[in-house]
C-alpha positions in Angstrom: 0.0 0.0 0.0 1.2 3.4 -1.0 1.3 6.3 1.7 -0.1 9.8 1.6 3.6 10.8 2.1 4.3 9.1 -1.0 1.7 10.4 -3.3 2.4 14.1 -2.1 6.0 13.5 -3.1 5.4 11.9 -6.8 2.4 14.5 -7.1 4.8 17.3 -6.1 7.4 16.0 -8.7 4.9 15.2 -11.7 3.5 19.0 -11.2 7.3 20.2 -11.0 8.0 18.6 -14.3 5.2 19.9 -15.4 5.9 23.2 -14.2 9.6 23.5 -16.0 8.1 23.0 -19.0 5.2 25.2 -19.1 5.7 27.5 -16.6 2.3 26.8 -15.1 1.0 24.8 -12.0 -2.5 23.7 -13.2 -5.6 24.9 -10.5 -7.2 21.4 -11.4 -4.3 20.0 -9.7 -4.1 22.1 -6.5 -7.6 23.0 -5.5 -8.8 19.8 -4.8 -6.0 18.9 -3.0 -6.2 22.4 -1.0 -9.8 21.6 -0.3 -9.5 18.1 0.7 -6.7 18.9 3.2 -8.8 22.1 4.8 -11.8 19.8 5.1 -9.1 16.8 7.2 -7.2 18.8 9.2 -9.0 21.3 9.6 -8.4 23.8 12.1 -5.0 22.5 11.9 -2.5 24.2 14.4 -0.4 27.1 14.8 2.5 26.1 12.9 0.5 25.5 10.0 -1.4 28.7 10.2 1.4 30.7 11.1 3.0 28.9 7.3 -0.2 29.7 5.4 0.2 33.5 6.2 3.5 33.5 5.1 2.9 31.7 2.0 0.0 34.2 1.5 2.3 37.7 2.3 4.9 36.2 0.0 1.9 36.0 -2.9 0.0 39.2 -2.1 4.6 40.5 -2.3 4.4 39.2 -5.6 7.4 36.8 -4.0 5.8 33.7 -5.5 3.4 32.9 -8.1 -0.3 32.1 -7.3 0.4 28.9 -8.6 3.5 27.8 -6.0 1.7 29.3 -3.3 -1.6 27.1 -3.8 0.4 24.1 -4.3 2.3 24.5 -1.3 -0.3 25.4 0.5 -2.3 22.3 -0.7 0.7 19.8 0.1 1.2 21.5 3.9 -2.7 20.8 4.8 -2.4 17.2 3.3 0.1 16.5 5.5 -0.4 14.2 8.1 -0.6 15.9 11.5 2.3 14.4 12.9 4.5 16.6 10.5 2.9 20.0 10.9 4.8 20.5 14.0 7.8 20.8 11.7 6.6 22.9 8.7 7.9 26.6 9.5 11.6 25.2 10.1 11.0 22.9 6.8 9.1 25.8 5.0 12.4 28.4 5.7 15.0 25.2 5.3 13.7 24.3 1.9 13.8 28.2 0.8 16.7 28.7 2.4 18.4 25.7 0.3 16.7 26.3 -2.6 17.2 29.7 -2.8 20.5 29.4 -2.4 20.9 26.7 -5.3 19.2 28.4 -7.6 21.4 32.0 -7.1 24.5 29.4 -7.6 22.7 28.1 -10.9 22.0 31.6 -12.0 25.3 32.4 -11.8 26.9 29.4 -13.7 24.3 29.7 -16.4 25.4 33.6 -16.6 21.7 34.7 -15.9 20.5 37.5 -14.0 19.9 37.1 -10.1 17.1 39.3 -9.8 13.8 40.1 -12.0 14.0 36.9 -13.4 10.9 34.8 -12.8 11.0 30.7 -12.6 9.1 27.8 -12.2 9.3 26.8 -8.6 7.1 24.0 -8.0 10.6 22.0 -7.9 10.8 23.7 -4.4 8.7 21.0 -2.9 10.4 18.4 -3.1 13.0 19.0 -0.8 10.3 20.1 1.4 8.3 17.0 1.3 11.6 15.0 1.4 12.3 17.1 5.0 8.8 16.2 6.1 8.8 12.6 5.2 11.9 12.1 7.0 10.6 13.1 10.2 7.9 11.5 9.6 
């Protein structure tokens, strides 16, 4: 039998595929999934809440895409609820790292560090793989 852990993680890494090549994450895709995972754990806890603002400032800062936001938002409230006591270190770790890797990339690839927007959905995955570890 599969886990949930497991069908975040190959969902987060179809739609990061999917992502890189067409610079879209689809809503049909994340909605659900957002839905589903309010409905579950809902009202979730302060960890999660406190990461759902965040997500939400770094959207409404025009940080992150509508897109990334909804699908990490969708993946944190699927979650199961043993992990959610985890997700604002794992949130900032995975940005933190990724962040970092992609400035590094930018700069081998001779590209310009700023003003330059990307598919992130890719971002996930080191999140989930954080999450499912702990888990």
């Amino acid at each position: 039998m599969i886990s949930a852990m497991t069908l975040l993680f190959l969902l987060a890494v179809t739609v990061s595929i999917y992502d890189l090549h067409t610079h879209r994450i689809p809503n049909w895709c994340t909605l659900p999934l957002l839905l589903t995972g309010l409905i579950t754990h809902w009202p979730g806890n302060l960890d999660l809440w406190l990461a759902t603002w965040i997500l939400l400032f770094a959207w409404s800062g025009e940080w992150m895409g509508a897109g990334d936001v909804k699908l990490w938002l969708a993946l944190m409230w699927m979650l199961p609820a043993e992990s959610s006591s985890h997700l604002l270190v794992f949130l900032f770790a995975s940005y933190l790292g990724t962040g970092l890797l992609q400035i590094l990339w930018r700069a081998v690839q001779g590209q310009a560090q700023t003003g330059t927007l990307a598919p992130a959905a890719w971002r996930t995955i080191p999140f989930l793989l954080l999450c499912w570890y702990v888990h």
